[in-house]
PQR file with spaces between the fields and no chain letter, atoms N, CA, C, O and H, PARSE charges and radii, in Angstrom:
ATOM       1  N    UNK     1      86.848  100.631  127.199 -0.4000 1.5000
ATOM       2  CA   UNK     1      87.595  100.775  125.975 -0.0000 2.0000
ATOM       3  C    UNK     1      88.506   99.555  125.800  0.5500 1.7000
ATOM       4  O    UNK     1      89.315   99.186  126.650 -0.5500 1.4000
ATOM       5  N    UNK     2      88.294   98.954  124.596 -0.4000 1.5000
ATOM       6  CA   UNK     2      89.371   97.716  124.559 -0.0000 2.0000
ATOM       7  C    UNK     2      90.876   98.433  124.149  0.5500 1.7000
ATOM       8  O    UNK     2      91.252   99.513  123.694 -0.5500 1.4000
ATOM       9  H    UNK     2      87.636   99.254  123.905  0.4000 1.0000
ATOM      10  N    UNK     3      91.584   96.965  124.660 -0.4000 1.5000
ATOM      11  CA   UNK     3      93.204   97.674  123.918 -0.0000 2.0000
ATOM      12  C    UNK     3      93.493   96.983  122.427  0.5500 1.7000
ATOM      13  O    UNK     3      92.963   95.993  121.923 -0.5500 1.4000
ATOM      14  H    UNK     3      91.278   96.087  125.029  0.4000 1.0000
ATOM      15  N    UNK     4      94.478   97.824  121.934 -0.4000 1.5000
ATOM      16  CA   UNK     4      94.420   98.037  120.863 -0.0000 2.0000
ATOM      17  C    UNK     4      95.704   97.005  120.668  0.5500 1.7000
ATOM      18  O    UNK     4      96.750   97.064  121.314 -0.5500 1.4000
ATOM      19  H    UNK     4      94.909   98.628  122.344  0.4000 1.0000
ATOM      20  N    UNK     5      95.344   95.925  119.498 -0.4000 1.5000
ATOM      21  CA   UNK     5      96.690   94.971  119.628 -0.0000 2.0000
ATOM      22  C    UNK     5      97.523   94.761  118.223  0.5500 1.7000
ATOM      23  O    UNK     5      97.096   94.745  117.068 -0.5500 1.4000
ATOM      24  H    UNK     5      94.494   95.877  118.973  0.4000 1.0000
ATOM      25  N    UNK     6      98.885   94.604  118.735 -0.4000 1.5000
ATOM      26  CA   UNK     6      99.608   95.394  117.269 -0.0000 2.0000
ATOM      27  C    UNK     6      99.325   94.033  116.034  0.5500 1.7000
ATOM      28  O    UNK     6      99.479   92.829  116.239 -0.5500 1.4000
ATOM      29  H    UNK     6      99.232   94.617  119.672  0.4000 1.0000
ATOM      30  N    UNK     7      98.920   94.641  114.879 -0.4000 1.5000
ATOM      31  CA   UNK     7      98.960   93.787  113.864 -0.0000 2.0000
ATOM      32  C    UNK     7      99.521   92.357  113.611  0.5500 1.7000
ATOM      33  O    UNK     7      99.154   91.238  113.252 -0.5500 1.4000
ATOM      34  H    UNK     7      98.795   95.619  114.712  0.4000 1.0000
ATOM      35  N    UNK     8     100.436   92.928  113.940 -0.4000 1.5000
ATOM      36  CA   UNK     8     102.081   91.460  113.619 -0.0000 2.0000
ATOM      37  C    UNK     8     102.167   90.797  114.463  0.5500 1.7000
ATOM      38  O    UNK     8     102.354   89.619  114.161 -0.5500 1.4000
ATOM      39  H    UNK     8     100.735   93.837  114.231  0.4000 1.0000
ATOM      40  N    UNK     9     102.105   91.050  115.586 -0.4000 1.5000
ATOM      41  CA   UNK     9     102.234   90.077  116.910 -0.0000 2.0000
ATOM      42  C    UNK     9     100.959   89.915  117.821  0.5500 1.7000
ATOM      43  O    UNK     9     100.409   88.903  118.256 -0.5500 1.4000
ATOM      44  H    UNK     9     101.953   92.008  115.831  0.4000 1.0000
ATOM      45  N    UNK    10     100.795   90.686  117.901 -0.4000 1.5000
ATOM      46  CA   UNK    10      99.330   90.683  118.761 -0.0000 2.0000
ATOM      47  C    UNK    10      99.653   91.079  120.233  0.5500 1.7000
ATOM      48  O    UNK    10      98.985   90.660  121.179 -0.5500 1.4000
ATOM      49  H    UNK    10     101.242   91.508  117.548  0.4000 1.0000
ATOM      50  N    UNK    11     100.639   91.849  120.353 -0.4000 1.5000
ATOM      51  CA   UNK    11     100.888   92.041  122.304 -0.0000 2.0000
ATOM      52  C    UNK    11     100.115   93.658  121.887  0.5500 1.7000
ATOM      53  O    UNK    11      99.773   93.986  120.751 -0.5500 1.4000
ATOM      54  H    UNK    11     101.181   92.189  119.584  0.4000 1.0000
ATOM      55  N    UNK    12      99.994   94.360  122.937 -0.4000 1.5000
ATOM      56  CA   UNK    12      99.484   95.400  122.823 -0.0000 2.0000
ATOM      57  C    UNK    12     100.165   96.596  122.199  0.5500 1.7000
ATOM      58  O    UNK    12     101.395   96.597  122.144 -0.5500 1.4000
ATOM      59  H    UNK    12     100.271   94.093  123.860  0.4000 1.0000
ATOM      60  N    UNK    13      99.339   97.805  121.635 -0.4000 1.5000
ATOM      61  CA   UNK    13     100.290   98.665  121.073 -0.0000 2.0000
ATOM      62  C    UNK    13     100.532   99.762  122.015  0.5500 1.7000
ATOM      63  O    UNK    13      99.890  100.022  123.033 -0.5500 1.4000
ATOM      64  H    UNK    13      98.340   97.804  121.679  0.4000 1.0000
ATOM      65  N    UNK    14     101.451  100.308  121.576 -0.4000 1.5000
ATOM      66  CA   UNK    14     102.748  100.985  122.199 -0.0000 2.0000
ATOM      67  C    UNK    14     102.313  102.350  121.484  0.5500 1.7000
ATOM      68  O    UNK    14     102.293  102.263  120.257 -0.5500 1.4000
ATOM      69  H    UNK    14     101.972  100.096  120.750  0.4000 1.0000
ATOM      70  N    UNK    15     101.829  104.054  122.218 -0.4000 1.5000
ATOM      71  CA   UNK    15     101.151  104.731  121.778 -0.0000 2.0000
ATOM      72  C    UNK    15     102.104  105.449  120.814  0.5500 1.7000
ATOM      73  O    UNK    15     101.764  106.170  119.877 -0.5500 1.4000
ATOM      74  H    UNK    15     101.845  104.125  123.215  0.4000 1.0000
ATOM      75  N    UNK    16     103.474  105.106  121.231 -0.4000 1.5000
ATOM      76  CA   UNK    16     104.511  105.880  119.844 -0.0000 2.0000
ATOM      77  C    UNK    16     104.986  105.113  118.814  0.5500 1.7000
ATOM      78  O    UNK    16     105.844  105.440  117.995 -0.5500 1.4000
ATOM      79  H    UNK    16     103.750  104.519  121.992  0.4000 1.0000
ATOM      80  N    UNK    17     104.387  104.071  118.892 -0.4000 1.5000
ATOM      81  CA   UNK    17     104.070  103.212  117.887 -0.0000 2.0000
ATOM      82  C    UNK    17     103.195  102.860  117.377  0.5500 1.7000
ATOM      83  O    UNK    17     103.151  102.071  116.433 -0.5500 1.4000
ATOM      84  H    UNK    17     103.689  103.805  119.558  0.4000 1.0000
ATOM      85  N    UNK    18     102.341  103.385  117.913 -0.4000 1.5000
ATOM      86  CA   UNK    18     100.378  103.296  117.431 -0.0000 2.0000
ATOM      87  C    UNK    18     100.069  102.752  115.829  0.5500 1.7000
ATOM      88  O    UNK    18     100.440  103.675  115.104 -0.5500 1.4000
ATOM      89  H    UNK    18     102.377  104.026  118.680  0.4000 1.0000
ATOM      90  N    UNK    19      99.584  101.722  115.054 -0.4000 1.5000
ATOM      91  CA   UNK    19      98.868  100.515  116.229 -0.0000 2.0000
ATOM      92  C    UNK    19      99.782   99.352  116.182  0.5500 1.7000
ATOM      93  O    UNK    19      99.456   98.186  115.961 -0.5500 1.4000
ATOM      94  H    UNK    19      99.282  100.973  115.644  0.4000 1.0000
ATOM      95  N    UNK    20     101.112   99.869  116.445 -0.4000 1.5000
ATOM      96  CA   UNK    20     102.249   98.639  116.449 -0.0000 2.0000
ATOM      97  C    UNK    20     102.381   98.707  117.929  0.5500 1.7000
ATOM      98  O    UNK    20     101.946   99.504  118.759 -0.5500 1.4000
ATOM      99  H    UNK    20     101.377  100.817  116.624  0.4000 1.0000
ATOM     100  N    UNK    21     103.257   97.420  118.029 -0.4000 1.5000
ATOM     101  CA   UNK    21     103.917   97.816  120.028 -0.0000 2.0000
ATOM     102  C    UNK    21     105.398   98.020  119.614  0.5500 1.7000
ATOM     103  O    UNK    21     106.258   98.306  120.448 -0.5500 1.4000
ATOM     104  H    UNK    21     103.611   96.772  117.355  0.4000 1.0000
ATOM     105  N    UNK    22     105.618   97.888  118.521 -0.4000 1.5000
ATOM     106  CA   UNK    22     107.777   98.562  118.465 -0.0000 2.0000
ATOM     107  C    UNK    22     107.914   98.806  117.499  0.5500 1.7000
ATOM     108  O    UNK    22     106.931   98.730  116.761 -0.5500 1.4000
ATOM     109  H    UNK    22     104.920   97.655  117.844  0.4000 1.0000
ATOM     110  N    UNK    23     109.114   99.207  116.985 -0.4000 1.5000
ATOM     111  CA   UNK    23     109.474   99.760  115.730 -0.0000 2.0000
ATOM     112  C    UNK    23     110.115   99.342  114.633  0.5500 1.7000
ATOM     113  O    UNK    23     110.408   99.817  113.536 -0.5500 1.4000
ATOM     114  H    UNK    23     109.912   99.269  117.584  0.4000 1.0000
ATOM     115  N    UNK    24     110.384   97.473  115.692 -0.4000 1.5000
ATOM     116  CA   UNK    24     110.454   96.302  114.846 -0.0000 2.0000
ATOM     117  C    UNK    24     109.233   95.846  113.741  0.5500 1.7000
ATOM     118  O    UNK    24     109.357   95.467  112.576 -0.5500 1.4000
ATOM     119  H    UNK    24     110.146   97.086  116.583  0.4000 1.0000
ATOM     120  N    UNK    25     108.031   96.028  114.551 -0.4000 1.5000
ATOM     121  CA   UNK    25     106.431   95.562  114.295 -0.0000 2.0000
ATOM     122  C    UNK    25     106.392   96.263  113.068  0.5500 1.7000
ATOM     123  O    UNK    25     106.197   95.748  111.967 -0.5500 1.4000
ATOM     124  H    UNK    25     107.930   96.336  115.498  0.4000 1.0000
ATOM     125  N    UNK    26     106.553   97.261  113.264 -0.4000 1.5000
ATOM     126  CA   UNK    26     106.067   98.726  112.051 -0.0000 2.0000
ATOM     127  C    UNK    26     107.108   98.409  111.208  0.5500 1.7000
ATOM     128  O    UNK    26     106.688   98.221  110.066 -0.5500 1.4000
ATOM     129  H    UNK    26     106.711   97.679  114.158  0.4000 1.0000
ATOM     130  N    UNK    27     108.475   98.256  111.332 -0.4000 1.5000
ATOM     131  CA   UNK    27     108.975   98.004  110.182 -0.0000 2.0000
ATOM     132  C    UNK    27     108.927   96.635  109.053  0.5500 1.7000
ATOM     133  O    UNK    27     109.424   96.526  107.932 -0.5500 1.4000
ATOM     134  H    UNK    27     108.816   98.409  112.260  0.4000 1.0000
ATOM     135  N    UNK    28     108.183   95.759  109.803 -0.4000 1.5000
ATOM     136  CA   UNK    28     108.056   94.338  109.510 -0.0000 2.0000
ATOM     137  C    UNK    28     106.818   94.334  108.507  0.5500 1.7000
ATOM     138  O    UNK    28     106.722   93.431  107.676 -0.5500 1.4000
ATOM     139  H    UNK    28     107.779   95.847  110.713  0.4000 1.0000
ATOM     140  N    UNK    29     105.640   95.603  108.613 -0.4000 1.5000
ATOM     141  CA   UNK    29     104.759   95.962  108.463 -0.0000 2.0000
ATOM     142  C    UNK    29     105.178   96.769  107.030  0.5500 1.7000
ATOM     143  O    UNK    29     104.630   96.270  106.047 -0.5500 1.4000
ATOM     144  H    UNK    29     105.719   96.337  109.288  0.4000 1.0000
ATOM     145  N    UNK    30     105.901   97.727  106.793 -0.4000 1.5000
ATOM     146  CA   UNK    30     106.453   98.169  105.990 -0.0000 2.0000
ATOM     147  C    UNK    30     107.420   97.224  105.039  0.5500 1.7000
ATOM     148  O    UNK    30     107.387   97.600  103.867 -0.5500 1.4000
ATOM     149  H    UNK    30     106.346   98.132  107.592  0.4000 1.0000
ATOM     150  N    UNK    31     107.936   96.534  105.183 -0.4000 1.5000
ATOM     151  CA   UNK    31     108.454   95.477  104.457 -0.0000 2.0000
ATOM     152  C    UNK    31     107.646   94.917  103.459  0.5500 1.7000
ATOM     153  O    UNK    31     107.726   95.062  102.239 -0.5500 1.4000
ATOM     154  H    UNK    31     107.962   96.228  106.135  0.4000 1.0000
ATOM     155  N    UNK    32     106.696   94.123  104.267 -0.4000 1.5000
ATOM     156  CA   UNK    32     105.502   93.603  103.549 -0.0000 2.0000
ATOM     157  C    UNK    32     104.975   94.579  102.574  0.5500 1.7000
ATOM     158  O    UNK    32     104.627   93.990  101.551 -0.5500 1.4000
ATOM     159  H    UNK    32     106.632   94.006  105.258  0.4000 1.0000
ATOM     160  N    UNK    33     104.805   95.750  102.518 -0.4000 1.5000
ATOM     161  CA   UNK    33     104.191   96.826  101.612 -0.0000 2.0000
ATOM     162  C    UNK    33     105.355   96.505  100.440  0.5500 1.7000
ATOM     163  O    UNK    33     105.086   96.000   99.350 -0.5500 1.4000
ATOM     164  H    UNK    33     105.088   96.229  103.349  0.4000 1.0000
ATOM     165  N    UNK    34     106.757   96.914  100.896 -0.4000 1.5000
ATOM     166  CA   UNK    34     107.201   96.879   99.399 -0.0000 2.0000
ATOM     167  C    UNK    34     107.619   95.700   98.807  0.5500 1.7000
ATOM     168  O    UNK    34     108.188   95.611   97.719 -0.5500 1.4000
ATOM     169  H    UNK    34     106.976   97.325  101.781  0.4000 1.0000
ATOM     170  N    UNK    35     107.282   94.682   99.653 -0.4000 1.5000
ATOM     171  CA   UNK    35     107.592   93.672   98.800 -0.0000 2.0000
ATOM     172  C    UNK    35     106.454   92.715   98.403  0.5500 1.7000
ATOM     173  O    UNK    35     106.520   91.497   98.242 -0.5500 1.4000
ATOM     174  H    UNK    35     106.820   94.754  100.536  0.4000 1.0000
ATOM     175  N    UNK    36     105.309   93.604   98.270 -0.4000 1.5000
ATOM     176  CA   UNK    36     103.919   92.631   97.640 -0.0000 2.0000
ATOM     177  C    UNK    36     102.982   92.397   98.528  0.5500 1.7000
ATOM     178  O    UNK    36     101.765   92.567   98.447 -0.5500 1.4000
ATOM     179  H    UNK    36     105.255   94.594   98.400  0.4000 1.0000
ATOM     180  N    UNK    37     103.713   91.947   99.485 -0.4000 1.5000
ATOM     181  CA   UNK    37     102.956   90.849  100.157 -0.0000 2.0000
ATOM     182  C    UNK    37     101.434   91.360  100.844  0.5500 1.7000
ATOM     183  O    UNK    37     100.658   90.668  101.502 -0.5500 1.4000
ATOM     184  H    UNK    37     104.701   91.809   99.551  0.4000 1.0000
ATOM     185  N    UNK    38     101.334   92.406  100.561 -0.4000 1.5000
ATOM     186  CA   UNK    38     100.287   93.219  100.978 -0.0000 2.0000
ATOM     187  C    UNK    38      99.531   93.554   99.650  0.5500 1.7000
ATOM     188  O    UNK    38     100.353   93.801   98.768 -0.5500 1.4000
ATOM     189  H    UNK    38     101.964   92.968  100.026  0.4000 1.0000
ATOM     190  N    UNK    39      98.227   93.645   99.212 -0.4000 1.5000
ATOM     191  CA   UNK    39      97.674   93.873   97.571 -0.0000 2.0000
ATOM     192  C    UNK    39      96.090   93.674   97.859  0.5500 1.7000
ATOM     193  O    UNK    39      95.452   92.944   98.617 -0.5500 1.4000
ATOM     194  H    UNK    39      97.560   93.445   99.929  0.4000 1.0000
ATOM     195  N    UNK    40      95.788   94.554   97.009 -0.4000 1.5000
ATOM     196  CA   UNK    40      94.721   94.837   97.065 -0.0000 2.0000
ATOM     197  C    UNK    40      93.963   94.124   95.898  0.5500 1.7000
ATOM     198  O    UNK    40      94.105   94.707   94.824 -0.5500 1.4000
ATOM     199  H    UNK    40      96.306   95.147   96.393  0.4000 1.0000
ATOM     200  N    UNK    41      93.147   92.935   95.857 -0.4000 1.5000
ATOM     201  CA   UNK    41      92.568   92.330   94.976 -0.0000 2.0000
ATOM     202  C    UNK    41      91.823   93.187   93.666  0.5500 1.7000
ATOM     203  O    UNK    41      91.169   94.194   93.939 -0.5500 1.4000
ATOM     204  H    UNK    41      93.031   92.461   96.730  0.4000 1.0000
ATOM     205  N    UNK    42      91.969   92.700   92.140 -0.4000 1.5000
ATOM     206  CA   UNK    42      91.182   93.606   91.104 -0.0000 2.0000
ATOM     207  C    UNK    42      91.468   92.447   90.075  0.5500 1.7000
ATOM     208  O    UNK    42      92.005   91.360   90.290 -0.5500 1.4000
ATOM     209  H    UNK    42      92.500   91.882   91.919  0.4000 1.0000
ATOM     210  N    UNK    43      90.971   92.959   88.913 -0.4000 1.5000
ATOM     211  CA   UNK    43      90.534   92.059   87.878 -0.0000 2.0000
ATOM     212  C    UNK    43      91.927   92.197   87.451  0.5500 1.7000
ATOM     213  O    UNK    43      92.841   93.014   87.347 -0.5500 1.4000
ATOM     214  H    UNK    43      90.535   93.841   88.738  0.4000 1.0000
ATOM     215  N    UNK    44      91.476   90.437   87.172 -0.4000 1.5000
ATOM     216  CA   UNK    44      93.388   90.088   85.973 -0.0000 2.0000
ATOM     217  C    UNK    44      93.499   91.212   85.059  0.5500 1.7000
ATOM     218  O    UNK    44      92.577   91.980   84.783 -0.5500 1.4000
ATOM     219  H    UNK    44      90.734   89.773   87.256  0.4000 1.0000
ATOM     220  N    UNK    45      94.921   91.269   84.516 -0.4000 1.5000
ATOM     221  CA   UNK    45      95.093   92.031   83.544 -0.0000 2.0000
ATOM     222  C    UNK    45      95.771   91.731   82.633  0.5500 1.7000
ATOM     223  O    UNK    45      96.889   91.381   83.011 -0.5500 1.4000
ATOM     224  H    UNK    45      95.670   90.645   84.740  0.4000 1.0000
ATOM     225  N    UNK    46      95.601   91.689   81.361 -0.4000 1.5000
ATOM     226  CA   UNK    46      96.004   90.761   80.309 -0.0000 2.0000
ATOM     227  C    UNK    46      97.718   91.449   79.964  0.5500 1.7000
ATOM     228  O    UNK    46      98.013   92.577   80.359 -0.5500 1.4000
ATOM     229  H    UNK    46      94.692   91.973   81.054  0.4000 1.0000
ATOM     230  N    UNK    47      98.461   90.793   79.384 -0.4000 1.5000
ATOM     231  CA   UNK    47      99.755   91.109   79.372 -0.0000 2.0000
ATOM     232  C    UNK    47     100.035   91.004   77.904  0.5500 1.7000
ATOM     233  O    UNK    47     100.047   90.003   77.188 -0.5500 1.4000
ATOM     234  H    UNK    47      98.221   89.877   79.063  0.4000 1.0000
ATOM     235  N    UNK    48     100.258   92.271   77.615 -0.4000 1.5000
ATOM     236  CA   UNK    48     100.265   92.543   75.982 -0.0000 2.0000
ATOM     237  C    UNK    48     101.913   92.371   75.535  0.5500 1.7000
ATOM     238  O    UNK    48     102.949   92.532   76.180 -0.5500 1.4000
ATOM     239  H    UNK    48     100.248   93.084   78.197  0.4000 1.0000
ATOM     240  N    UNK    49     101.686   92.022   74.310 -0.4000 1.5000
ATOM     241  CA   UNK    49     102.781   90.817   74.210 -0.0000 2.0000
ATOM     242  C    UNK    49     103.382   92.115   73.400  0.5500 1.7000
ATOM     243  O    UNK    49     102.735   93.101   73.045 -0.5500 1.4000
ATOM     244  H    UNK    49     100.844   91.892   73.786  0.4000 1.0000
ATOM     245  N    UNK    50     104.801   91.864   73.195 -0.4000 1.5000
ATOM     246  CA   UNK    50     105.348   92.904   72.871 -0.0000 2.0000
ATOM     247  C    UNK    50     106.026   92.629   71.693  0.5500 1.7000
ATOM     248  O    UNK    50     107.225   92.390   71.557 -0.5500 1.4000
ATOM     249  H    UNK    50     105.326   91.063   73.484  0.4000 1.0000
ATOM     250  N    UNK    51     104.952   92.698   70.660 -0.4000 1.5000
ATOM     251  CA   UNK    51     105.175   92.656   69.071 -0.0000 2.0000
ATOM     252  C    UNK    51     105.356   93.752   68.324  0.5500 1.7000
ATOM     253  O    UNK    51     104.360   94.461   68.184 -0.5500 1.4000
ATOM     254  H    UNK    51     103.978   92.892   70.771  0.4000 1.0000
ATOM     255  N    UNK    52     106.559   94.158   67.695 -0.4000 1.5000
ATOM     256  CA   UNK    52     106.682   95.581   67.338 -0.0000 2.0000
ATOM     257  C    UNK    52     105.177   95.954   65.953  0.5500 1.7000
ATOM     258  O    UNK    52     104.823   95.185   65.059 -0.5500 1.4000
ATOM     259  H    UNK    52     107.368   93.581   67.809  0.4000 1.0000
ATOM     260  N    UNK    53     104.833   96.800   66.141 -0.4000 1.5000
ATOM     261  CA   UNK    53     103.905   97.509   65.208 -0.0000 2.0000
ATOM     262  C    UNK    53     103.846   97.117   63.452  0.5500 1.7000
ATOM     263  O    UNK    53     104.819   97.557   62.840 -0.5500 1.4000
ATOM     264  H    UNK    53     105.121   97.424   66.867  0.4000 1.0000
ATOM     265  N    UNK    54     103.263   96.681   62.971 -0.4000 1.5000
ATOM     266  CA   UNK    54     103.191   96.630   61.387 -0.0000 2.0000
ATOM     267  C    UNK    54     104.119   97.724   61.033  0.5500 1.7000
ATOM     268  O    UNK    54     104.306   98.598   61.879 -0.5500 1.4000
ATOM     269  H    UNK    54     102.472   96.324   63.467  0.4000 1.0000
ATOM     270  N    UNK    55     104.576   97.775   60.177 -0.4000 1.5000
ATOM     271  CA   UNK    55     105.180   99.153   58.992 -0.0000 2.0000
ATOM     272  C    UNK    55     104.328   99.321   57.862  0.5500 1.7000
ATOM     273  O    UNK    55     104.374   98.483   56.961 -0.5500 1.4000
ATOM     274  H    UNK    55     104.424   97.065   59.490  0.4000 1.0000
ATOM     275  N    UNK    56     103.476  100.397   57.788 -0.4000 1.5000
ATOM     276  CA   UNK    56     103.254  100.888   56.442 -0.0000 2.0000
ATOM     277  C    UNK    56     104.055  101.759   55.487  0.5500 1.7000
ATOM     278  O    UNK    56     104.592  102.843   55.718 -0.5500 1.4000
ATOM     279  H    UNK    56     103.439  101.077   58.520  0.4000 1.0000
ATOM     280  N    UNK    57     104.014  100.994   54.274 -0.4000 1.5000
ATOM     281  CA   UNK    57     104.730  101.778   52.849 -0.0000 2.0000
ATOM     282  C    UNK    57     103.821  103.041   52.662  0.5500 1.7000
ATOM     283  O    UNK    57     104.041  103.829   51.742 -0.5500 1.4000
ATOM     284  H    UNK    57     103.577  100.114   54.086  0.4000 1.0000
């Protein structure tokens, strides 16, 4: 069975930290989630310009 090595650093993981080795790793890991840096590739999306609506009489 190979060992399992934590994402962020690469030393081995720590089973109460599974698949991090600390709780530094995992939070460093979580960071990245809310701040982007993690994303899942998809088609551009056009950015609708924000022109208020015609008025009809």
């Amino acid at each position: 069975m190979t060992a399992v090595l934590c994402p962020i650093c690469k030393r081995p993981a720590e089973p109460k930290f599974r698949p991090f080795c600390s709780k530094r790793c995992a939070d460093v890991d979580l960071a990245r989630w809310f701040t982007g840096a993690y994303a899942i590739p998809g088609a551009p999306v056009e950015e609708e310009e924000d022109v208020p609506p015609a008025q009809e009489d």
